[in-house]
PDB file of N, CA, C, O and CB in Angstrom:
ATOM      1  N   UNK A   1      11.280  12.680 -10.917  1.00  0.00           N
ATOM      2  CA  UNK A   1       9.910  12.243 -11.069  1.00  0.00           C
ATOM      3  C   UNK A   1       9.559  12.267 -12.552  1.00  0.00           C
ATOM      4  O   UNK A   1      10.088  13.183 -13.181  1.00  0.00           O
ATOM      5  CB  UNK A   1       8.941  13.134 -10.245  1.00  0.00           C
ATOM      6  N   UNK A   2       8.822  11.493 -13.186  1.00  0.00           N
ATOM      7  CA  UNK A   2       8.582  11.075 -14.761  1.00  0.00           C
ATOM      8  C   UNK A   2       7.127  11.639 -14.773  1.00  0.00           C
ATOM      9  O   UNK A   2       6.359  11.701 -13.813  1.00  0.00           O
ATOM     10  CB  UNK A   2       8.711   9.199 -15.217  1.00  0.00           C
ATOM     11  N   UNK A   3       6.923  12.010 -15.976  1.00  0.00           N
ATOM     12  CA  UNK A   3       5.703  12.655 -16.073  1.00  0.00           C
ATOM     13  C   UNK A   3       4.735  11.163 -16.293  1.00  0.00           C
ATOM     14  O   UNK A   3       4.951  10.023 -16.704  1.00  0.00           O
ATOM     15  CB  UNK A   3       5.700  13.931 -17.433  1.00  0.00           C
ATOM     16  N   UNK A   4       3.419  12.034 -15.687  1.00  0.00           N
ATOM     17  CA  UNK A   4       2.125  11.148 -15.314  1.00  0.00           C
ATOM     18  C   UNK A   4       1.421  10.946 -16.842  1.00  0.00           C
ATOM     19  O   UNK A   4       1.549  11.780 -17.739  1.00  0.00           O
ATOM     20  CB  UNK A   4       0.937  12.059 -14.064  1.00  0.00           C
ATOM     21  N   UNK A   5       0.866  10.034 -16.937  1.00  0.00           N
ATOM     22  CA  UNK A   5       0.629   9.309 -18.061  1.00  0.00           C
ATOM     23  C   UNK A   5      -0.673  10.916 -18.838  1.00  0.00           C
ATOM     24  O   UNK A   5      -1.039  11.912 -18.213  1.00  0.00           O
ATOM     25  CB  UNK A   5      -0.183   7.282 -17.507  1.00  0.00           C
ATOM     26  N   UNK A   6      -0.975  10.581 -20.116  1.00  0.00           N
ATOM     27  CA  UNK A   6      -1.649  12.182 -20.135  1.00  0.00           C
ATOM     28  C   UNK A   6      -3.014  12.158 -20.128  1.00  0.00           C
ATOM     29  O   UNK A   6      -3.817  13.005 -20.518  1.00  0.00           O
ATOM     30  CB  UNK A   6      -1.300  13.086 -21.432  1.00  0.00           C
ATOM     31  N   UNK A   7      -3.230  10.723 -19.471  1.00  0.00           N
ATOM     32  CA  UNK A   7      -5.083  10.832 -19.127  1.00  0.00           C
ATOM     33  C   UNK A   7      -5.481  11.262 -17.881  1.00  0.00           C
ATOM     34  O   UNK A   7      -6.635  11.421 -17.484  1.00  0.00           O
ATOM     35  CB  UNK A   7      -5.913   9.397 -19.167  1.00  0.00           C
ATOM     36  N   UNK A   8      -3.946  11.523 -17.002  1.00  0.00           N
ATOM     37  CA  UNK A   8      -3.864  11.678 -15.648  1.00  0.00           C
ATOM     38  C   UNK A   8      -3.692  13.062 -15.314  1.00  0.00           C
ATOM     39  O   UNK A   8      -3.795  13.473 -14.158  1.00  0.00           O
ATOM     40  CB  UNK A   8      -2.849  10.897 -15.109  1.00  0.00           C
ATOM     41  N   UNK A   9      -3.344  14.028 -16.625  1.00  0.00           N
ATOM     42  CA  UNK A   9      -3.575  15.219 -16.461  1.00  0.00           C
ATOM     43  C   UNK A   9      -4.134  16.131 -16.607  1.00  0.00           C
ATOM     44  O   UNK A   9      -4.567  16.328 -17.742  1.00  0.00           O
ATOM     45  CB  UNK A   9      -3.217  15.475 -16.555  1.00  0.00           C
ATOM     46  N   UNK A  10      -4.438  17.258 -15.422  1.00  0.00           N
ATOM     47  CA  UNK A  10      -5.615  18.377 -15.851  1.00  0.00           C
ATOM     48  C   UNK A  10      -5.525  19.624 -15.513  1.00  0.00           C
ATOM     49  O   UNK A  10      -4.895  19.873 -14.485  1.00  0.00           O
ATOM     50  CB  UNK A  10      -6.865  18.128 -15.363  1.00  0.00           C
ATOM     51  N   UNK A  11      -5.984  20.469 -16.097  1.00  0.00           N
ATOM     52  CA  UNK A  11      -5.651  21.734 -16.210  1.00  0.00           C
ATOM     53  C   UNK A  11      -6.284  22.544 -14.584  1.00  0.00           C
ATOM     54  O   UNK A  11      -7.210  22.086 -13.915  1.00  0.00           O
ATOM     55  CB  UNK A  11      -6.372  22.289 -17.777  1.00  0.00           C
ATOM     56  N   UNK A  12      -5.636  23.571 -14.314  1.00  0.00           N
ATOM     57  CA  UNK A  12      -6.171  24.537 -12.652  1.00  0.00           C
ATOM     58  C   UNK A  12      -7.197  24.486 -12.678  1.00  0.00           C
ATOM     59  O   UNK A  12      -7.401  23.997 -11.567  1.00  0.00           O
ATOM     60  CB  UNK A  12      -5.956  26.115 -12.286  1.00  0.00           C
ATOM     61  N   UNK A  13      -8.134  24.614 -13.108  1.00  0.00           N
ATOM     62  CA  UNK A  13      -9.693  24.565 -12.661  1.00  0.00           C
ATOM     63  C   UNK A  13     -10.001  23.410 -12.185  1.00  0.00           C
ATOM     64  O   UNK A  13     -10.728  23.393 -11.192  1.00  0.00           O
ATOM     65  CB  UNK A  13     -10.699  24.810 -13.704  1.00  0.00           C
ATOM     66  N   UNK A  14      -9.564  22.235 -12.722  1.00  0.00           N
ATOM     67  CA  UNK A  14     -10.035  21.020 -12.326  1.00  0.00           C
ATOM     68  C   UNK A  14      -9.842  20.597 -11.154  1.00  0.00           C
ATOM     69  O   UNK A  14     -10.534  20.127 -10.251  1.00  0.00           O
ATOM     70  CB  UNK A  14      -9.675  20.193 -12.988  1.00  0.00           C
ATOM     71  N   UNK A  15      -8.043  21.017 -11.443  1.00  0.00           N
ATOM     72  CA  UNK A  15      -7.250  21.089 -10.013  1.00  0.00           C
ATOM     73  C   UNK A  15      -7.669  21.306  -9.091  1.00  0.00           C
ATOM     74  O   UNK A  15      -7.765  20.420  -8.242  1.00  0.00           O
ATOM     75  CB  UNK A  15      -6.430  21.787  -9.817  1.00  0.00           C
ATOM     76  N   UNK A  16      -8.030  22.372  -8.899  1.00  0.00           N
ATOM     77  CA  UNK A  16      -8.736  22.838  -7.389  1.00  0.00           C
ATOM     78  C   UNK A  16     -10.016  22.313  -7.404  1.00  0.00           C
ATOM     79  O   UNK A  16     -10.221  21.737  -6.336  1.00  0.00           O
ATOM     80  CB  UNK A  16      -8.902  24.520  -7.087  1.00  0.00           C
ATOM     81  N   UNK A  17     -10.978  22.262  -8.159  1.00  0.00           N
ATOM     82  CA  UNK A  17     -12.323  21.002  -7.850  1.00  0.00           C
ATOM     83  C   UNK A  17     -11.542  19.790  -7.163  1.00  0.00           C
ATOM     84  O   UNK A  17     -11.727  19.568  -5.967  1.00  0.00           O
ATOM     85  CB  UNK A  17     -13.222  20.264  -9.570  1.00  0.00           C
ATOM     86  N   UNK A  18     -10.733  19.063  -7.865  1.00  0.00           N
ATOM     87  CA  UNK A  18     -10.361  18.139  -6.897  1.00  0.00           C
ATOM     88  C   UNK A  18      -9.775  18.165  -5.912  1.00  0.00           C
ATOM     89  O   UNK A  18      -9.934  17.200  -5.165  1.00  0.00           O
ATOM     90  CB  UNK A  18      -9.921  17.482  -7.200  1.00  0.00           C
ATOM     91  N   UNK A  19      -9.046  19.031  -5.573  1.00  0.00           N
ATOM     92  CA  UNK A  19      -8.102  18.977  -4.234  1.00  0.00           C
ATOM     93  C   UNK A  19      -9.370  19.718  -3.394  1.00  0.00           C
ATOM     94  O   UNK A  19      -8.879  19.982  -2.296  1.00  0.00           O
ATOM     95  CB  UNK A  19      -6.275  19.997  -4.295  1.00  0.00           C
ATOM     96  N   UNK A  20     -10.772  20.173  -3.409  1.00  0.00           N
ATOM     97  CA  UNK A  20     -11.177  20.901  -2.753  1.00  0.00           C
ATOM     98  C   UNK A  20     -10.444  22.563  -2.164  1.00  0.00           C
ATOM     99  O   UNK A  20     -10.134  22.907  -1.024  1.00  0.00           O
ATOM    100  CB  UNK A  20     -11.416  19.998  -1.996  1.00  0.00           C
ATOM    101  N   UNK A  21     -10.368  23.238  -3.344  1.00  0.00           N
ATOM    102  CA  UNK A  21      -9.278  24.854  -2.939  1.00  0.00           C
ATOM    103  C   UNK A  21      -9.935  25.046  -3.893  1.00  0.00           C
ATOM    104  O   UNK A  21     -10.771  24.454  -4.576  1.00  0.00           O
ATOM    105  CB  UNK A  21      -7.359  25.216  -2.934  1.00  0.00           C
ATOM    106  N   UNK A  22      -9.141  26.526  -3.826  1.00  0.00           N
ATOM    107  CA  UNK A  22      -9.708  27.611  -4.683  1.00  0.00           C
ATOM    108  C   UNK A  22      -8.022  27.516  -6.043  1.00  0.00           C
ATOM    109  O   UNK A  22      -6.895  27.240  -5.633  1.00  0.00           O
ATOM    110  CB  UNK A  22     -10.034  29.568  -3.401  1.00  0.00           C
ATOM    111  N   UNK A  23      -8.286  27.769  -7.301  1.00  0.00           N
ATOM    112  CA  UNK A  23      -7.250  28.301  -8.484  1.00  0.00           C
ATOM    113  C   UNK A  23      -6.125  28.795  -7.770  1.00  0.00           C
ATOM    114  O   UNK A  23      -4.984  28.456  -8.085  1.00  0.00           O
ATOM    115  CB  UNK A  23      -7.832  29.544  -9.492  1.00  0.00           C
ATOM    116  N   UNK A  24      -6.369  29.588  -6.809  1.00  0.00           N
ATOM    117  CA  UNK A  24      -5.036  30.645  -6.094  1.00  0.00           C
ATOM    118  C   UNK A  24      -4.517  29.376  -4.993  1.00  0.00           C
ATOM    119  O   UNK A  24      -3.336  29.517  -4.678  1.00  0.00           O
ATOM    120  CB  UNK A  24      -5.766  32.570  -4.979  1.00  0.00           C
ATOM    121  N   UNK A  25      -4.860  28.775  -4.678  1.00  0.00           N
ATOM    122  CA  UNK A  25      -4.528  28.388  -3.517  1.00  0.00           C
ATOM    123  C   UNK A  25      -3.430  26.759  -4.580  1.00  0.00           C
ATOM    124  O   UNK A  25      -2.324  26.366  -4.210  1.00  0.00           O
ATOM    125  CB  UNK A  25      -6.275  28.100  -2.216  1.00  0.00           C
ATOM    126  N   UNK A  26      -4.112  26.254  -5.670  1.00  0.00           N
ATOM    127  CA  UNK A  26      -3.290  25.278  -6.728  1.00  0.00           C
ATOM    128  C   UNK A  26      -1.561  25.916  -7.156  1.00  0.00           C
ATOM    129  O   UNK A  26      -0.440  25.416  -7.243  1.00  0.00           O
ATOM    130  CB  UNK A  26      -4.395  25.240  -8.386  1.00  0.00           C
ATOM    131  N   UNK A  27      -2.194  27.334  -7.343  1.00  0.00           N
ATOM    132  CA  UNK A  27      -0.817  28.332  -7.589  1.00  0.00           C
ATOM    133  C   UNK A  27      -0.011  28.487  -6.692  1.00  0.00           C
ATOM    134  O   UNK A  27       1.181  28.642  -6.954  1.00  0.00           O
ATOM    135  CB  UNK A  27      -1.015  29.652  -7.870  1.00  0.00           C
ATOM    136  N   UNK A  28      -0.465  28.481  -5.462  1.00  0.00           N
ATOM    137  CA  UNK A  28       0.702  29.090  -4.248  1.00  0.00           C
ATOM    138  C   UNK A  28       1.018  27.308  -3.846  1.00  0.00           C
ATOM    139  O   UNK A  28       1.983  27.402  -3.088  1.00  0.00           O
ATOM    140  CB  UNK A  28      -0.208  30.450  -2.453  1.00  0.00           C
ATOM    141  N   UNK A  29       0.800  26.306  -3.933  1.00  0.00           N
ATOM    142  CA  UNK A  29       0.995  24.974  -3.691  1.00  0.00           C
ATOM    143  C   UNK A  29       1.837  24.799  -4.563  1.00  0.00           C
ATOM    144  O   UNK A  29       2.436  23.749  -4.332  1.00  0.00           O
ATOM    145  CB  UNK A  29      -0.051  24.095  -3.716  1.00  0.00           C
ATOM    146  N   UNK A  30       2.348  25.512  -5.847  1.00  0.00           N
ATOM    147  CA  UNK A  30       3.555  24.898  -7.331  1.00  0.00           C
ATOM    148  C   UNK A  30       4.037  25.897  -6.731  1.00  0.00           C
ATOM    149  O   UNK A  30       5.167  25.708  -7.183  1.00  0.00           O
ATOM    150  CB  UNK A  30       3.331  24.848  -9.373  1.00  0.00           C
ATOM    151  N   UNK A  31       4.209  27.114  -5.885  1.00  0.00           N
ATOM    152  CA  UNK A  31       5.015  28.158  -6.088  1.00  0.00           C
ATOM    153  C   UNK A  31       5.886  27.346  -4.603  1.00  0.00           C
ATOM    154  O   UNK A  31       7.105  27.348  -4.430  1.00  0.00           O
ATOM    155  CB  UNK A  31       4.194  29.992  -6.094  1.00  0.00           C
ATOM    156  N   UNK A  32       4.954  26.774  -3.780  1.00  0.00           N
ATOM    157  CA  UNK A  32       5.608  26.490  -2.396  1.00  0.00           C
ATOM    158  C   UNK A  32       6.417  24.764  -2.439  1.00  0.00           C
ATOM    159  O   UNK A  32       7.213  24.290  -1.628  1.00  0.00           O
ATOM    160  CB  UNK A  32       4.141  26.594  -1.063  1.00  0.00           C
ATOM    161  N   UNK A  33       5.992  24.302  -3.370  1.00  0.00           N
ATOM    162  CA  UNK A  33       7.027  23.056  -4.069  1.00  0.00           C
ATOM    163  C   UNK A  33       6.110  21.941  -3.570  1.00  0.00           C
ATOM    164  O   UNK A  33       6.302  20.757  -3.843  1.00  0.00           O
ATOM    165  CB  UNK A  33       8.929  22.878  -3.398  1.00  0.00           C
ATOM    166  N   UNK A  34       4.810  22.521  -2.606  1.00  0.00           N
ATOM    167  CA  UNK A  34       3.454  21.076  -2.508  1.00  0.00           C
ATOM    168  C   UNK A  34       3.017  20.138  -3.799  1.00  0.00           C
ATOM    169  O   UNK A  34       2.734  18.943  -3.703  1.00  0.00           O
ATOM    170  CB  UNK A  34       1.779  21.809  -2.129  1.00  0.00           C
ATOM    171  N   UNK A  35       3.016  20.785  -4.832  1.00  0.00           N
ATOM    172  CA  UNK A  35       2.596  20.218  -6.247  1.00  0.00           C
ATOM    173  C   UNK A  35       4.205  20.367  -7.211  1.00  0.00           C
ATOM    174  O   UNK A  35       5.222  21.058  -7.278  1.00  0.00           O
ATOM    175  CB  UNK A  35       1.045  21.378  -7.026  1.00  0.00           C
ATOM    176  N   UNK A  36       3.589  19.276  -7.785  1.00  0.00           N
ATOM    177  CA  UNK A  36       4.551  19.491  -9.425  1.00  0.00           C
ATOM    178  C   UNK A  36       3.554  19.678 -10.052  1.00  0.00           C
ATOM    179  O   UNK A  36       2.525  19.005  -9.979  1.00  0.00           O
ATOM    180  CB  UNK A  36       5.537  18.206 -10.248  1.00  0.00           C
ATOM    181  N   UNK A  37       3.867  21.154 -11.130  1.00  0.00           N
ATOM    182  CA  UNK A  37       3.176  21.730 -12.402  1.00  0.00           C
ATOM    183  C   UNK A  37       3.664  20.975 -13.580  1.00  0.00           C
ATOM    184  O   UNK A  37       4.850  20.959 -13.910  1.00  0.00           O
ATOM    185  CB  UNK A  37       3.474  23.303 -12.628  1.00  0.00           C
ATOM    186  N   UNK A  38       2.542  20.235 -14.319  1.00  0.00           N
ATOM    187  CA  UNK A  38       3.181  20.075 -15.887  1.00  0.00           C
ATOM    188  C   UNK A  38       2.607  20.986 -16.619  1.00  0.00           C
ATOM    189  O   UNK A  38       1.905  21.946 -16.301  1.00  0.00           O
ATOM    190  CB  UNK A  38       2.953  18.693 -16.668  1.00  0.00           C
ATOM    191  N   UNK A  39       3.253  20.296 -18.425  1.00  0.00           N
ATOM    192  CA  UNK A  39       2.473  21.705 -19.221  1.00  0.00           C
ATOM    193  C   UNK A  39       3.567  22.485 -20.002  1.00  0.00           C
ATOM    194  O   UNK A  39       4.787  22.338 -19.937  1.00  0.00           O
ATOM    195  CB  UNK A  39       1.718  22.945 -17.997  1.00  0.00           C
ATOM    196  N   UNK A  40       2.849  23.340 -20.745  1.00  0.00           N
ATOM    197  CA  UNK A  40       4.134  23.734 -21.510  1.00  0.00           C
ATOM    198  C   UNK A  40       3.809  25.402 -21.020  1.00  0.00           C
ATOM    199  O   UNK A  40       2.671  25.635 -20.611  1.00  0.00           O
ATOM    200  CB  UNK A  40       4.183  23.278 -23.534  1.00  0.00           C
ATOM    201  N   UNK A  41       4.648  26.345 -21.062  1.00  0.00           N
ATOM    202  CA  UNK A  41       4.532  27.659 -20.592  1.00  0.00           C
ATOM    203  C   UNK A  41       2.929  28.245 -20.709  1.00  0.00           C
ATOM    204  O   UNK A  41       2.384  28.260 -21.813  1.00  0.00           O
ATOM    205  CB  UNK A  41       5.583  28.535 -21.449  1.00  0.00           C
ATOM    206  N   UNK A  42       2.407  28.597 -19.811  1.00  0.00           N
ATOM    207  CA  UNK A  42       0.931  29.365 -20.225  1.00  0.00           C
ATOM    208  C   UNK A  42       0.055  28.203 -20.148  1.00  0.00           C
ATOM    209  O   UNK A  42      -1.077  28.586 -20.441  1.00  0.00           O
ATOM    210  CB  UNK A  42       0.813  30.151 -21.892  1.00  0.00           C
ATOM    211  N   UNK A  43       0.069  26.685 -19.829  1.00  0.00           N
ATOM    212  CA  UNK A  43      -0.495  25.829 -19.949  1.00  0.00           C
ATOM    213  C   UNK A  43      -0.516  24.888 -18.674  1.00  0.00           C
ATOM    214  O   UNK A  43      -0.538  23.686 -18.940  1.00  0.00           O
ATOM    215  CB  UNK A  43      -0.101  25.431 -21.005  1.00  0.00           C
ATOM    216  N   UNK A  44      -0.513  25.283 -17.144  1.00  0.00           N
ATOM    217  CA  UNK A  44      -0.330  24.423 -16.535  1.00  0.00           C
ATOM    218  C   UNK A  44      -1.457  23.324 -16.111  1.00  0.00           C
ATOM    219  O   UNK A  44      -2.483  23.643 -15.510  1.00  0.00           O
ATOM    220  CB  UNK A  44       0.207  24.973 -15.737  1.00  0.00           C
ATOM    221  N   UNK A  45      -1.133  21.967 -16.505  1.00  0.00           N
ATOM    222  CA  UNK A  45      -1.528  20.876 -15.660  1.00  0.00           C
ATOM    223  C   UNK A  45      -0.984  20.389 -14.583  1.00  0.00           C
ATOM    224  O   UNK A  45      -0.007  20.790 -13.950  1.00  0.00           O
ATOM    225  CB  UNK A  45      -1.600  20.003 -16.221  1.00  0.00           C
ATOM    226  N   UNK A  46      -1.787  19.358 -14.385  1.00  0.00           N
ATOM    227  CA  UNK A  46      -1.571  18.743 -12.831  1.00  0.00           C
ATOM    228  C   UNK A  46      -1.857  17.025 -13.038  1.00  0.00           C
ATOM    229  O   UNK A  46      -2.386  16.531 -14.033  1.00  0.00           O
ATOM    230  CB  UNK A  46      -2.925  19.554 -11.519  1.00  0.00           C
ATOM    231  N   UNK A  47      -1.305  16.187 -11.694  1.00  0.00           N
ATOM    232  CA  UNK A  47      -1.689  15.163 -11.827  1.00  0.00           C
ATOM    233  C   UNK A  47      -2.798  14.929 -10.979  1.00  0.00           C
ATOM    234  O   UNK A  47      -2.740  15.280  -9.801  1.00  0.00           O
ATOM    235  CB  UNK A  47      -0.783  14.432 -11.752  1.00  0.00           C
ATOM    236  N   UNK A  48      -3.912  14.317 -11.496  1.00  0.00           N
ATOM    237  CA  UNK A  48      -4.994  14.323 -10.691  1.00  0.00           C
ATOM    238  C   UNK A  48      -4.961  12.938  -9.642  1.00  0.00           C
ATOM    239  O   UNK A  48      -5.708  12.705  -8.691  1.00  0.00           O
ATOM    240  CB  UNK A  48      -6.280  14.398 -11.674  1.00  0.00           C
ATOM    241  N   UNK A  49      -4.162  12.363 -10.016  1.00  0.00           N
ATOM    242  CA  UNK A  49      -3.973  11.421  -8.439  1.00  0.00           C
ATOM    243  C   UNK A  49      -3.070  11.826  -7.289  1.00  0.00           C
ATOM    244  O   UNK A  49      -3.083  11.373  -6.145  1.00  0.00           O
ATOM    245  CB  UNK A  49      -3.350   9.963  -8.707  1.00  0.00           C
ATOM    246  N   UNK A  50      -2.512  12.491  -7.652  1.00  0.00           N
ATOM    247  CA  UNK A  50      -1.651  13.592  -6.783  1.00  0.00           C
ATOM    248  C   UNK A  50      -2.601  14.433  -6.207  1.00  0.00           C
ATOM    249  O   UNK A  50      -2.783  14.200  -5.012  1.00  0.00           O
ATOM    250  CB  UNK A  50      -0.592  14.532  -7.632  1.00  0.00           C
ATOM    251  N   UNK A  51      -3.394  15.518  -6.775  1.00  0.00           N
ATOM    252  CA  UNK A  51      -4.291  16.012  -6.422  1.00  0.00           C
ATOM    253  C   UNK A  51      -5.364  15.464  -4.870  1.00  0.00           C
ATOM    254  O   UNK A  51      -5.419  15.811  -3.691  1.00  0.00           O
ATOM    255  CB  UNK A  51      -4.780  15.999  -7.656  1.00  0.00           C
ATOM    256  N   UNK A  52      -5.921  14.669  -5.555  1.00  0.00           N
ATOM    257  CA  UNK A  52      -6.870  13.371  -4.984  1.00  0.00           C
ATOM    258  C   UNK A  52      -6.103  12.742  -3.649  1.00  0.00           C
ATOM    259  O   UNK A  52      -6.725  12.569  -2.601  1.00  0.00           O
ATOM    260  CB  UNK A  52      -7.023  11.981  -6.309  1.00  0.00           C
ATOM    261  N   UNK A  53      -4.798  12.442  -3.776  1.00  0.00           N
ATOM    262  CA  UNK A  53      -4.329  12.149  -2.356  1.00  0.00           C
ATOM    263  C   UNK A  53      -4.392  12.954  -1.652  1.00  0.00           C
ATOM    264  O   UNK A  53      -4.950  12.648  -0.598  1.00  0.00           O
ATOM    265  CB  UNK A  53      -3.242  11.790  -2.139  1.00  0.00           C
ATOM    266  N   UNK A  54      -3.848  14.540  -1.787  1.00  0.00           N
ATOM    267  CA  UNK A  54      -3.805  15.620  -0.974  1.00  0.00           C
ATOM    268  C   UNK A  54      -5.397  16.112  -0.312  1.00  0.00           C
ATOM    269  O   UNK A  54      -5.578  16.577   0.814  1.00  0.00           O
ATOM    270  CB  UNK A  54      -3.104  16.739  -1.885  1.00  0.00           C
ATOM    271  N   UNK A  55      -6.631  15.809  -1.553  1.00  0.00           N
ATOM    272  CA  UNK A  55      -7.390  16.082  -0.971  1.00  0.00           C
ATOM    273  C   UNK A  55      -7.573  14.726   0.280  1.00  0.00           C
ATOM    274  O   UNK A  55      -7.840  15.116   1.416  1.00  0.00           O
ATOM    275  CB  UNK A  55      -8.382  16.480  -1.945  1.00  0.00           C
ATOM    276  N   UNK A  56      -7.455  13.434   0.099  1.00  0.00           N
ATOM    277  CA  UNK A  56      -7.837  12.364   1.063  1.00  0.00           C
ATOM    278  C   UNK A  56      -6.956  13.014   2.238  1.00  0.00           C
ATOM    279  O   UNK A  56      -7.402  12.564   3.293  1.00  0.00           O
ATOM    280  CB  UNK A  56      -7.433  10.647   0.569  1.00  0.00           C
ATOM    281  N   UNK A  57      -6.360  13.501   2.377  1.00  0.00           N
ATOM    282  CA  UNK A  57      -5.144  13.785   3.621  1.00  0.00           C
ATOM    283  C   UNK A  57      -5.669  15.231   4.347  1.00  0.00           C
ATOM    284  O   UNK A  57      -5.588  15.434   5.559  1.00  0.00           O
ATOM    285  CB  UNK A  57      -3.240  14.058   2.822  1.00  0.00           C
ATOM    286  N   UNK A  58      -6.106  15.994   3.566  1.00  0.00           N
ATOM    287  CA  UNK A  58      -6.878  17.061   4.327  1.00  0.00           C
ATOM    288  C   UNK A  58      -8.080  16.589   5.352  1.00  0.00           C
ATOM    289  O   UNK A  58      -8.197  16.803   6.559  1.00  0.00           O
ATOM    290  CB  UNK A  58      -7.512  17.994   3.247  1.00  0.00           C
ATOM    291  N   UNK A  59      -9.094  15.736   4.265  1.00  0.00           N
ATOM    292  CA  UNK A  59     -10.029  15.627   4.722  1.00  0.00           C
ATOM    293  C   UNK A  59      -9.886  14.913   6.243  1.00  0.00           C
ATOM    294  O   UNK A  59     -10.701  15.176   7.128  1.00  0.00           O
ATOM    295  CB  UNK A  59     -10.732  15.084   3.761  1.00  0.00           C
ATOM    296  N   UNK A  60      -8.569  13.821   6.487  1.00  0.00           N
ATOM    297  CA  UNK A  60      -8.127  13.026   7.417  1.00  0.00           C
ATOM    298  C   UNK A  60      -7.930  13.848   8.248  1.00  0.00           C
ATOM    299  O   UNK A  60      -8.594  13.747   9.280  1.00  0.00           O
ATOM    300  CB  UNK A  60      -7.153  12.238   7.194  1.00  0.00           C
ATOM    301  N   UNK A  61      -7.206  14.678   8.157  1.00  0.00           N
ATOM    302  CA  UNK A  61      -6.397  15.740   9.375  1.00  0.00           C
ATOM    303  C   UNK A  61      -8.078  16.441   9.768  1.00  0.00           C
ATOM    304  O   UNK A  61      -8.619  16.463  10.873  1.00  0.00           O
ATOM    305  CB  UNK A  61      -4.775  17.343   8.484  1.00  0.00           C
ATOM    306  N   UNK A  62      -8.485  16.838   8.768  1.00  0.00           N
ATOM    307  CA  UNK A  62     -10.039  17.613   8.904  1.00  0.00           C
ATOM    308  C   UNK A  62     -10.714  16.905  10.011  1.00  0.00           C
ATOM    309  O   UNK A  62     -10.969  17.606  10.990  1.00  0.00           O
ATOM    310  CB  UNK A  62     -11.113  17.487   7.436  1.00  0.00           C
ATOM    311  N   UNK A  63     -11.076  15.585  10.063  1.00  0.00           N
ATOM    312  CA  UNK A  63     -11.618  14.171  10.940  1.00  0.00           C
ATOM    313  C   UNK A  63     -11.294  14.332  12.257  1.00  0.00           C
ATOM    314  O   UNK A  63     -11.937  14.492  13.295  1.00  0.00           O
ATOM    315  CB  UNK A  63     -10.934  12.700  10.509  1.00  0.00           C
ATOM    316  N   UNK A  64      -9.617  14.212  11.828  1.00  0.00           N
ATOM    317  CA  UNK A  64      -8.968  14.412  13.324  1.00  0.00           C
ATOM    318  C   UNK A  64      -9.016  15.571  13.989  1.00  0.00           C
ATOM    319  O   UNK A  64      -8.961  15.459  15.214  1.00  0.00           O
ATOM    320  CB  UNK A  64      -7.640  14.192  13.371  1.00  0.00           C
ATOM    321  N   UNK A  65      -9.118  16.852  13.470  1.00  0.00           N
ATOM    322  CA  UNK A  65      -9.114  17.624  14.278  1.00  0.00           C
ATOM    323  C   UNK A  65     -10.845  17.736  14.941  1.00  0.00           C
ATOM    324  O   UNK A  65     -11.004  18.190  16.074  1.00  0.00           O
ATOM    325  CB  UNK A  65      -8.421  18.818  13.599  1.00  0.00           C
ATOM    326  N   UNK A  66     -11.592  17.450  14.420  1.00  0.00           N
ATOM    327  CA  UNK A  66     -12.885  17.466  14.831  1.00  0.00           C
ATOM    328  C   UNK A  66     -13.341  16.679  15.924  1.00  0.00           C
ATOM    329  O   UNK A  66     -14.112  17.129  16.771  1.00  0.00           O
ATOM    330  CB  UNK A  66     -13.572  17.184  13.876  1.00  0.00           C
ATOM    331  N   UNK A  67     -12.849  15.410  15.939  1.00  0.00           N
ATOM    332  CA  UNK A  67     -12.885  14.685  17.114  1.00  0.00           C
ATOM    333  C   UNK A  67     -11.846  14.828  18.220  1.00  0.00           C
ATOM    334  O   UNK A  67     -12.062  14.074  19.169  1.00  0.00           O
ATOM    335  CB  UNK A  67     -12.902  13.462  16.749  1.00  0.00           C
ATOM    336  N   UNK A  68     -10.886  15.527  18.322  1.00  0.00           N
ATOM    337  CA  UNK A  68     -10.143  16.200  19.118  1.00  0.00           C
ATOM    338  C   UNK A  68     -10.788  17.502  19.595  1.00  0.00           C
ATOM    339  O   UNK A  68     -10.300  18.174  20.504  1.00  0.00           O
ATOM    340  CB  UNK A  68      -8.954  16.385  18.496  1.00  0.00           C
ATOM    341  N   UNK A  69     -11.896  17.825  18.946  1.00  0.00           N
ATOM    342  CA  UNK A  69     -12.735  19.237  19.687  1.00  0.00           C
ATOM    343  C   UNK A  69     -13.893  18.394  20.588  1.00  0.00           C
ATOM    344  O   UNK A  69     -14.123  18.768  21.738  1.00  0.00           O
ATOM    345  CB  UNK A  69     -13.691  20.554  18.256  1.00  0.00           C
ATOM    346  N   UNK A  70     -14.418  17.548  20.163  1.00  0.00           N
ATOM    347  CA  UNK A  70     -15.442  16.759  20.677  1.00  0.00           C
ATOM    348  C   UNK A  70     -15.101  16.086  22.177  1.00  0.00           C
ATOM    349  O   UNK A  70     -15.931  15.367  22.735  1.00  0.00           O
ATOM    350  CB  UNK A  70     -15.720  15.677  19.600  1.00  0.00           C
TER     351      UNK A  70
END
């Protein structure tokens, strides 16, 4: 995989605003191989369209499971 262009990248805080999570939860997603971390040591970014899909795919499964309670 080639790194994402660098307007496309953003640092953990942002990260988790967009994916809808919490900082810890961005960390255990690079530790569990869900995300690729860029960045140089002590500096991790992210790609925020990467991000942004994962959040569209929660929210989907989120949908579905709701109307499967209904």
């Amino acid at each position: 995989m080639t790194k994402p262009p660098r307007h496309r990248l953003v640092p953990t805080n942002v990260a988790a605003l967009a994916a809808g999570v919490s900082e810890a939860t961005i960390r255990k997603w690079v530790s569990r191989g869900k995300i690729k971390r860029y960045g140089a040591p002590g500096r991790s970014e992210f790609d925020i369209e990467e991000l942004v899909g994962i959040a569209a795919r929660r929210e989907e499964l989120s949908g579905i499971a709701a109307r499967r309670q209904n």
